[in-house]
C-alpha positions in Angstrom: -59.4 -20.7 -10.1 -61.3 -17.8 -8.6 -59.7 -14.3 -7.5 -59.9 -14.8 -3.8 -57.9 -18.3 -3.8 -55.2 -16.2 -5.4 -55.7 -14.2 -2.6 -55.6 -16.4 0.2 -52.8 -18.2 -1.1 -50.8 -14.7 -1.3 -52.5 -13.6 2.4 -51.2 -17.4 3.7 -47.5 -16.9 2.5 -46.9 -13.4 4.0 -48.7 -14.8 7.2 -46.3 -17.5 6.9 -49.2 -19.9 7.3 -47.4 -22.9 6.2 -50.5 -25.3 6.5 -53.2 -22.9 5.4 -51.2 -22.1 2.1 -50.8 -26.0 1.1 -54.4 -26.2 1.8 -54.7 -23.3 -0.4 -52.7 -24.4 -3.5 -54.2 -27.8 -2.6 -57.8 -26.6 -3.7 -55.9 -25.2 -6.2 -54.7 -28.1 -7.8 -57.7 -29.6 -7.2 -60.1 -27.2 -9.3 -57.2 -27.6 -12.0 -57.5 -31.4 -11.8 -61.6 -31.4 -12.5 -61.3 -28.7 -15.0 -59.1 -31.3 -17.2 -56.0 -30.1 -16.6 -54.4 -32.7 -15.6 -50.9 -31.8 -15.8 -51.3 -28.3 -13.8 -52.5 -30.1 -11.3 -49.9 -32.5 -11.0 -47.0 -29.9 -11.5 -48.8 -28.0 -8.5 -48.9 -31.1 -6.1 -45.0 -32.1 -7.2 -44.0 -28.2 -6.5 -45.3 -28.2 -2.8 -43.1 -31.7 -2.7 -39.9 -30.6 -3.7 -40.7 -26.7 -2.3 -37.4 -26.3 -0.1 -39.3 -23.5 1.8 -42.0 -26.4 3.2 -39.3 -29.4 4.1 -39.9 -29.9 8.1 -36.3 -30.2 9.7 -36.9 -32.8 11.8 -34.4 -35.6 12.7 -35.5 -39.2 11.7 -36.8 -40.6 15.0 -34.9 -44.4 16.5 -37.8 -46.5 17.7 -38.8 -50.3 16.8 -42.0 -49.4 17.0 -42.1 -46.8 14.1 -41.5 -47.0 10.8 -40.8 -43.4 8.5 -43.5 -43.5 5.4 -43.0 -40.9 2.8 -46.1 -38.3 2.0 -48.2 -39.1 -1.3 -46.5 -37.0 -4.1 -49.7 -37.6 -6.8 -52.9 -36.2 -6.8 -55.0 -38.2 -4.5 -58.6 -39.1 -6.3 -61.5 -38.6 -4.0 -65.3 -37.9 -3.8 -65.7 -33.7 -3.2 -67.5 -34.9 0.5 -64.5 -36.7 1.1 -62.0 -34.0 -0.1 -64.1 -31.7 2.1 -63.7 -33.4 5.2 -59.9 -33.8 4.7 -59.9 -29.9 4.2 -61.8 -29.6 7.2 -59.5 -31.5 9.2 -56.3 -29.1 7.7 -58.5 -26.2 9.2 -59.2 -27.5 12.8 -55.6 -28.2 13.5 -55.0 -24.6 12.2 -57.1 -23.5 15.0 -55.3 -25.2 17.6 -58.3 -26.3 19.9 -56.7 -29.6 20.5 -58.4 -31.4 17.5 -56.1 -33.7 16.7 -57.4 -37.0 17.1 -59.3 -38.4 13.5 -60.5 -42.0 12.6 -60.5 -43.0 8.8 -63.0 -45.6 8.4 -64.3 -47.4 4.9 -63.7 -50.9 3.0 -60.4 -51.7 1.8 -59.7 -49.9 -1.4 -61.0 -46.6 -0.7 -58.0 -44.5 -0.2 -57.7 -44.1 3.5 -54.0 -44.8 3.8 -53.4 -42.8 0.5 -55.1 -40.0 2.1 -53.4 -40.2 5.1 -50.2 -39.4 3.3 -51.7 -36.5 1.3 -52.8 -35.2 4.8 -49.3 -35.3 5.7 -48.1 -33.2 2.8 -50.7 -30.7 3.0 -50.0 -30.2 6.6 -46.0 -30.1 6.1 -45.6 -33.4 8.5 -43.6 -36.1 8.4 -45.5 -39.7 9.1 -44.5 -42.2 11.6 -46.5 -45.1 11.2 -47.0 -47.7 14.3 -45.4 -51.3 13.5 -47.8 -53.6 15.0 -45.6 -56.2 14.6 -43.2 -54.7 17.3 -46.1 -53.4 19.4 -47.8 -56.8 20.1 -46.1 -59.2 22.1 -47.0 -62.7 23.2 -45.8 -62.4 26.7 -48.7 -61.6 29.1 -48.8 -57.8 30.0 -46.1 -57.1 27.3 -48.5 -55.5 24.7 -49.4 -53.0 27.1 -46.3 -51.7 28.2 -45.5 -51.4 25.2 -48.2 -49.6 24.5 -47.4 -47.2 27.0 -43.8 -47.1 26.0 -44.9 -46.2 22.4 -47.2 -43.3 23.4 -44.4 -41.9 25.8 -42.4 -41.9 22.8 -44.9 -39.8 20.6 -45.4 -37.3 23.9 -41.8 -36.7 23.8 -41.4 -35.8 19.9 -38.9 -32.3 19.8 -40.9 -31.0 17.4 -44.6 -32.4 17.5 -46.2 -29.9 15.3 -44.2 -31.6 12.7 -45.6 -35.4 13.4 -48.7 -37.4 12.4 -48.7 -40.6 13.7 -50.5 -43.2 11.6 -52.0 -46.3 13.8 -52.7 -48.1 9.8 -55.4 -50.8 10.5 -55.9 -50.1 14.7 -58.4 -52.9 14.5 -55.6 -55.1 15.4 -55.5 -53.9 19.0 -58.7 -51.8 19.2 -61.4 -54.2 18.7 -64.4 -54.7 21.2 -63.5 -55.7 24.6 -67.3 -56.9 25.5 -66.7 -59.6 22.4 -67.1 -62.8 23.8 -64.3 -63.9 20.7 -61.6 -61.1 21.9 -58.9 -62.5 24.1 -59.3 -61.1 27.3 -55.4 -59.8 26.8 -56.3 -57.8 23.9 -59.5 -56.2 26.0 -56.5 -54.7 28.6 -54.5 -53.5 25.7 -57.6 -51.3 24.9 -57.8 -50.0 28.0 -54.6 -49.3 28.4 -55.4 -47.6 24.4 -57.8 -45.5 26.2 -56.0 -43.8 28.6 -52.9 -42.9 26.2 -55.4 -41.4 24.0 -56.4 -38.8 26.8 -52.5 -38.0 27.8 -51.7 -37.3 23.6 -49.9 -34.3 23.2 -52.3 -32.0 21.6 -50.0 -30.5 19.3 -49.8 -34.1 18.0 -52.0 -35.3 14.8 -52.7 -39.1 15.2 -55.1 -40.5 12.6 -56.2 -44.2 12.7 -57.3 -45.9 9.9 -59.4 -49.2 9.9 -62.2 -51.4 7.7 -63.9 -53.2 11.1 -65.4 -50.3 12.2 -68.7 -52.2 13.8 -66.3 -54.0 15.6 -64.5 -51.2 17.2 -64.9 -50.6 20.6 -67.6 -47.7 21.2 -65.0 -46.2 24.1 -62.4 -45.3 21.5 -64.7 -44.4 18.6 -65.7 -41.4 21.5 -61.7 -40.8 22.0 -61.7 -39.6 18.4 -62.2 -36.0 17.5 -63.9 -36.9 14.2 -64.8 -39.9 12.1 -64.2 -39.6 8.7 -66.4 -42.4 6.2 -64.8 -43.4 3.6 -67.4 -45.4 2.0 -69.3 -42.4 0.4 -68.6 -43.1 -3.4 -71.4 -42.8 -6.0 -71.3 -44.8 -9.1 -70.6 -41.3 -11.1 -67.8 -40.5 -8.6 -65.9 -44.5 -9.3 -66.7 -43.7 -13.0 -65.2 -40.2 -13.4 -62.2 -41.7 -10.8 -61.7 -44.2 -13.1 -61.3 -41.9 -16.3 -58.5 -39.8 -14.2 -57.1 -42.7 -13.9 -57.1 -43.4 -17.6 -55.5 -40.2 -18.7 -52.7 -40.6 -16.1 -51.9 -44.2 -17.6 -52.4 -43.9 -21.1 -49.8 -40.7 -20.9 -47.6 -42.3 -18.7 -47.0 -45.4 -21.2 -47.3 -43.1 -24.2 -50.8 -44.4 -25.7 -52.9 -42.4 -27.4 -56.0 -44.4 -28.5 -58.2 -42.4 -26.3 -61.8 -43.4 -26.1 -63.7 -42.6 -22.9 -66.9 -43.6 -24.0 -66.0 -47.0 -24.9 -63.9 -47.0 -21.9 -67.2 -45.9 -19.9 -68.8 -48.4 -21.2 -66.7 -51.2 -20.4 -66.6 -50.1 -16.6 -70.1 -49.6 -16.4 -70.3 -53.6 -17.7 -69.5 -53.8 -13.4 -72.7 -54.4 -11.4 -70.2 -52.8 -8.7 -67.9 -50.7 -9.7 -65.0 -51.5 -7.6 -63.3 -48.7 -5.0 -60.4 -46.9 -6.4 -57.8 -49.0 -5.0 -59.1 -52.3 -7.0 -59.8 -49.9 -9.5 -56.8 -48.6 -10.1 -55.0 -52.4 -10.5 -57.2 -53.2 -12.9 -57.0 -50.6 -15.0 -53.0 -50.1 -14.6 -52.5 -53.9 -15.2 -54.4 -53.5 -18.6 -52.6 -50.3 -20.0 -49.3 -51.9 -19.0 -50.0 -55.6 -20.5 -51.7 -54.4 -24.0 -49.1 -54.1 -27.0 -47.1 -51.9 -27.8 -47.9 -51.8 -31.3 -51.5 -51.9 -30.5 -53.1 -48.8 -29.3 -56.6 -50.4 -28.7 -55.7 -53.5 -27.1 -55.9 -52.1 -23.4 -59.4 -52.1 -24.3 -60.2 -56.1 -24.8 -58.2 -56.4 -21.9 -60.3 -54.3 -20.0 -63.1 -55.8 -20.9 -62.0 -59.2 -19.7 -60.9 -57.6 -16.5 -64.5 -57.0 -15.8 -66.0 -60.0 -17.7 -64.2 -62.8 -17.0 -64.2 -63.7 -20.7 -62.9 -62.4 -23.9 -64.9 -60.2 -26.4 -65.9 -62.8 -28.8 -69.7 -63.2 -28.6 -71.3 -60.2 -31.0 -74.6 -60.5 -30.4 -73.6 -60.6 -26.2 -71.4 -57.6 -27.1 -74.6 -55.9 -29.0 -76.8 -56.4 -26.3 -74.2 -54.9 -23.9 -74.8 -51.3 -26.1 -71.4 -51.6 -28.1 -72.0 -49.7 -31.3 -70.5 -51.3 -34.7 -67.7 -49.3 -34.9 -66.7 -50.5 -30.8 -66.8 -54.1 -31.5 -64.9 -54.1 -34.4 -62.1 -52.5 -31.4 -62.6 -55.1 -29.3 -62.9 -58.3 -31.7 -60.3 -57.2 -33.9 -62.6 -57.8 -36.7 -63.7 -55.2 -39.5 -66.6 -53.4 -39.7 -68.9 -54.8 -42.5 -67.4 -58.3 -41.4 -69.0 -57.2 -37.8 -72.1 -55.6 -39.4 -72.9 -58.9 -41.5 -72.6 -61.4 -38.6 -74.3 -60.0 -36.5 -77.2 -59.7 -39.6 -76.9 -63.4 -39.7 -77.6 -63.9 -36.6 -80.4 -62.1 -36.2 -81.4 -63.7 -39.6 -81.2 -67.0 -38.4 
């Protein structure tokens, strides 16, 4: 943490900058976060959650077609270029130019929805996110009154600097109208997309998310103010992801059989490493099904997490790099027992 965040954070709260000091103490966390600190970090991102001064007091808006989703309340793991761009998107709203219009696209997995949600807290909003299921309707014309209805609704909000509508997945009624496969219905809903778009209440952050982006109609691509990829992860950002991910779960279940180069070594067995949100099963599911009374056996499961087979072959696993001392981890056999089959077989 350098001199002039502390200053900036101090020059946001007496400016009462609500927005600009969470994306302050945001950055903050964050430099705590990839320094190691871990639990700074975290303790950072749950004060600006539970922070009285920063609660919105907005009443819980009646509509079927919202539904109320709660801000992230964890540290939300992203590439810097990614992190950047979110950033970016805190400081155009600050300078109310009518910016407020962002797309979120990427394969599933890759934290789009996740960062939605940190947006949210960072900019002291509360999300309403659209329920498809009530927008679309059978009934011929329907969808796009409703359509209409919905976006009357968001234009009327009491307080709209303290909204961020969330259109999760806006594939489902903003796909290409010249596609000869599209019902000709859902081409009028996009229309009728088009023009609510242009009559949003400025003061009104929507942000759509969606994995079909060369599908999308070009039309409403232009109606957003930015486009934000999420696909940009290098192999070093999934692997150093996927070690924050470690820590958090081996302290959370109260292991302590830390060994990140084994545990790099396992992940790296991937020819893709998968995005975080794949990621992030796999590696919870094998922290929380190894034993208790066995500190290494997250890593075997691991290992057959990516595999699709159990460590058992030693020559397989010394071809794969494992050291000596790593297989005996994940056979479960001892060292010279390791060291003389695998003599053996090269022997024979």
């Amino acid at each position: 943490m350098k001199k002039r965040d502390v200053l900036s954070l101090i020059r946001y709260h007496a400016e009462k900058n609500e927005a600009g000091f969470r994306n302050e103490a945001y950055k903050i966390a964050k430099d705590f976060d990839e320094s190691g600190d871990y639990q700074l970090a975290e303790y950072i991102m749950a004060l600006l959650s539970n922070a009285n001064t920063f609660v919105p007091q907005i009443d819980d808006i009646q509509s079927p077609f919202f539904e109320k989703v709660e801000a992230k309340s964890e540290m939300l793991l992203l590439p810097d270029a990614i992190t950047q761009d979110i950033i970016g998107i805190v400081n155009a709203i600050e300078h109310h130019m009518g910016i407020n219009k962002f797309l979120f696209q990427g394969a599933p997995g890759t934290g789009k929805t996740e960062a939605v949600k940190q947006l949210a807290r960072i900019l002291n909003r509360e999300i309403y996110m659209v329920d498809f299921s009530a927008l679309i309707d059978s009934k011929l014309g329907q969808t796009q009154k409703n359509l209409t209805e919905l976006f009357k609704e968001i234009n009327q909000f009491m307080q709209p600097e303290k909204v961020l509508v969330l259109f999760d997945e806006i594939d489902a009624i903003a796909l290409d109208r010249t596609n000869a496969n599209d019902l000709r219905e859902m081409g009028r809903v996009t229309s009728t997309l088009l023009k609510c778009f242009d009559r949003l209440n400025e003061n009104i952050v929507l942000v759509a998310t969606t994995n079909l982006y060369k599908h999308f109609d070009k039309a409403i691509i232009r109606r957003f103010d930015s486009v934000i990829d999420f696909n940009r992860y290098s192999r070093d950002d999934l692997l150093a992801i996927a070690e924050k991910m470690l820590d958090v779960y081996l302290q959370k279940f109260k292991l302590a059989n830390r060994d990140i180069r084994l545990f790099r070594k396992i992940i790296n067995l991937f020819d893709t490493i998968p995005y975080p949100g794949d990621l992030k099963n796999i590696i919870k599911t094998a922290i929380a099904f190894s034993s208790p009374t066995d500190g290494t056996d997250y890593f075997r499961r691991l290992y057959y997490a990516v595999c699709g087979e159990k460590p058992e072959d030693l020559k397989k696993l010394q071809n794969q790099n494992f050291t000596v001392r790593e297989i005996e981890i994940l056979t479960q056999k001892s060292k010279s027992s390791v060291a003389r089959e695998l003599k053996g077989v090269e022997q024979a």
